[in-house]
N, C-alpha and C positions, 0 to 999 in steps of 0.2 A: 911221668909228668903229673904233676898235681891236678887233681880231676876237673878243677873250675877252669883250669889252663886249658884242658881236654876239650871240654864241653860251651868253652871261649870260639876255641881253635873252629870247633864244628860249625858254630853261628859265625864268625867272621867269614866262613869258606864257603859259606850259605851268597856272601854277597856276590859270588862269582855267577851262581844261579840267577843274579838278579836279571843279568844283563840282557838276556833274551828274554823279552815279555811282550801283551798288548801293545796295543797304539796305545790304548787308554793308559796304562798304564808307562812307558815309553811316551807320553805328554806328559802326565806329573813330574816324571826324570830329572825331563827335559826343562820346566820350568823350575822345578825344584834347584837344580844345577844353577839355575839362573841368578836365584836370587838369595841360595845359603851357602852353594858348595863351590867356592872359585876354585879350589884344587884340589878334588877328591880323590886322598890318598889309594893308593893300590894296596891290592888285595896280599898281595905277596909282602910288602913292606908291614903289613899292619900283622902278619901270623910273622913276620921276622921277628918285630918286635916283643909281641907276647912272648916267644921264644925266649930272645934271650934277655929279659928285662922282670924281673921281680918287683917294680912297680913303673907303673906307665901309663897310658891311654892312646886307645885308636877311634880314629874316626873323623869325619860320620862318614857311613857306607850305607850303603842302600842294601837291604834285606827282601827277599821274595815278597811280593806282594800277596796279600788275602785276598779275602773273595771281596774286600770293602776298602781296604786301606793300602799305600806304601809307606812302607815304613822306613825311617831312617835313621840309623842306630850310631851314637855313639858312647865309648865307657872308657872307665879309668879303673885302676884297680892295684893293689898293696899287698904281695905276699911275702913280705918278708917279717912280719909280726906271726904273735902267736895266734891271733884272729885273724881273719883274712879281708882286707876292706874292697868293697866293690861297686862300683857307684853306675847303676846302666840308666843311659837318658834314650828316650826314642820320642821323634815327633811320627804321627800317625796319618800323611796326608790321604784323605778321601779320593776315593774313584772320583772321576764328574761324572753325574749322572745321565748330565743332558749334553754329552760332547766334551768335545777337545776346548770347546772357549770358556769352559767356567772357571769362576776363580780358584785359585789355592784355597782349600778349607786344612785346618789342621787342629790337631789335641796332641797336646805332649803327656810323657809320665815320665817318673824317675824312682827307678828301682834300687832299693840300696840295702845294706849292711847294715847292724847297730850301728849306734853311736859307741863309741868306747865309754863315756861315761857313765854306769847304772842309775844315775839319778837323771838321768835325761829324757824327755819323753818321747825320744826316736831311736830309745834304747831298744830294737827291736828289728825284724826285717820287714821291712814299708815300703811303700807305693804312693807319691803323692803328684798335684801335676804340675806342672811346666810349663815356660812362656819359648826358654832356648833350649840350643842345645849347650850353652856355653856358662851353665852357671847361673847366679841370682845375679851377679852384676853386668851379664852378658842380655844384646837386645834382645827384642821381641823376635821368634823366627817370622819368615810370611807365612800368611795364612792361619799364622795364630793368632786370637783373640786376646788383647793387649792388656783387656781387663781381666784377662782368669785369677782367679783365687788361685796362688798357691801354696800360701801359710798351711794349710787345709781342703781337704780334709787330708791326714796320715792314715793309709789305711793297712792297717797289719795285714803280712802273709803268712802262711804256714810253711813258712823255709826254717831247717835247721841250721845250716849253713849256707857260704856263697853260693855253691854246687846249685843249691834248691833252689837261690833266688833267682837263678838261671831258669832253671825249670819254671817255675813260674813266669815268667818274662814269657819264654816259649810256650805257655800254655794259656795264656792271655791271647798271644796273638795265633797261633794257629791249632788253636784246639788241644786238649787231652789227647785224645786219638793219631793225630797225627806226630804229636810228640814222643808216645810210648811206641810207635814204629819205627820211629830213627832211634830210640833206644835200645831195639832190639839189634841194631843194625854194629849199635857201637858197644853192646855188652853191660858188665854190669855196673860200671861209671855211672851210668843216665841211670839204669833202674832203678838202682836205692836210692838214688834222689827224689824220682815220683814217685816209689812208697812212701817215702818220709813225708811230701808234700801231700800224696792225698789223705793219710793219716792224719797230719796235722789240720786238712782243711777237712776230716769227719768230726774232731773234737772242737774245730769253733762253728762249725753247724750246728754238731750234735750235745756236748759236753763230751767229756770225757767217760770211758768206760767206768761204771763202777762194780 
């Protein structure tokens, strides 16, 4: 299986974890269901799909919750070129802090692939933010802020390829740490990706070796 498909398969199978959680978290769900997801595809249908499908999209699924956030992921993705395009949207809604009655708060991001173009300035693998989960011409999700900027900011990642923009996604939302342990778990697919990714993120901390 092509590793991004791999390391796809793992994070979609992740939403099967979802389902047993807090109250606190089990109320975001539950309003979230409410007011984004009128028919949130199954888990089974959406790893059929990546399956047998070279370009596609699944979603949105609900992903384990953080210590802060639920997350809920959707992505589309093109492996039938000789680059591989992969477009991951996640809106991030907050814990409530003070109870089950507070509102939806939420921040989206959207993680992607170059542009094919080299003259493009998202000729690169980026992270910028989000109002949906459905696009620039798709509404505001709830709980997101109507006014976010999302022209801006593009914020480059240190991914090689798709595989890594994976990894970072993963390493945004649940740590370094927790990421290189389900790596160890599925071998050397995830590894060389978070070499590659923390490599790349010492040379835009640090410069590069001379």
């Amino acid at each position: 299986m092509n590793p991004t498909k791999a390391v796809l398969r793992t994070l979609i199978e992740q939403a099967r974890d979802a389902a047993t959680e807090s109250d606190e978290v089990q109320f975001v769900r539950a309003s979230v269901e409410d007011e984004l997801i009128r028919h949130p595809p199954e888990v089974d249908e959406a790893l059929n799909r990546l399956q047998h499908n070279e370009t596609g999209d699944v979603g949105p699924l609900f992903l384990p919750a953080t210590e802060h956030c639920v997350p809920v992921f959707k992505c589309s993705w093109g492996f039938a070129d000789a680059a591989d395009v992969l477009k991951l949207r996640v809106l991030l809604y907050r814990l409530p802090p003070h109870g089950a009655g507070d509102l939806l708060v939420a921040a989206g991001f959207r993680y992607e692939t170059p542009d094919q173009d080299p003259e493009e300035d998202h000729h690169l693998h980026h992270v910028q933010p989000i109002v949906s989960l459905d696009g620039a011409s798709g509404p505001p999700a709830a709980g997101v802020h109507v006014h976010t900027m999302v022209e801006q900011p593009t914020i480059p990642l240190p991914a090689r390829n798709s595989t890594g923009l994976l990894v970072c996604l993963l390493m945004s939302l649940y740590g370094r740490r927790a990421v290189k342990d389900r790596a160890n778990r599925m071998g050397q697919t995830l590894n060389a990706a978070i070499r590659e990714v923390e490599v790349g993120a010492y040379i835009i901390a640090c410069g590069a070796p001379r």
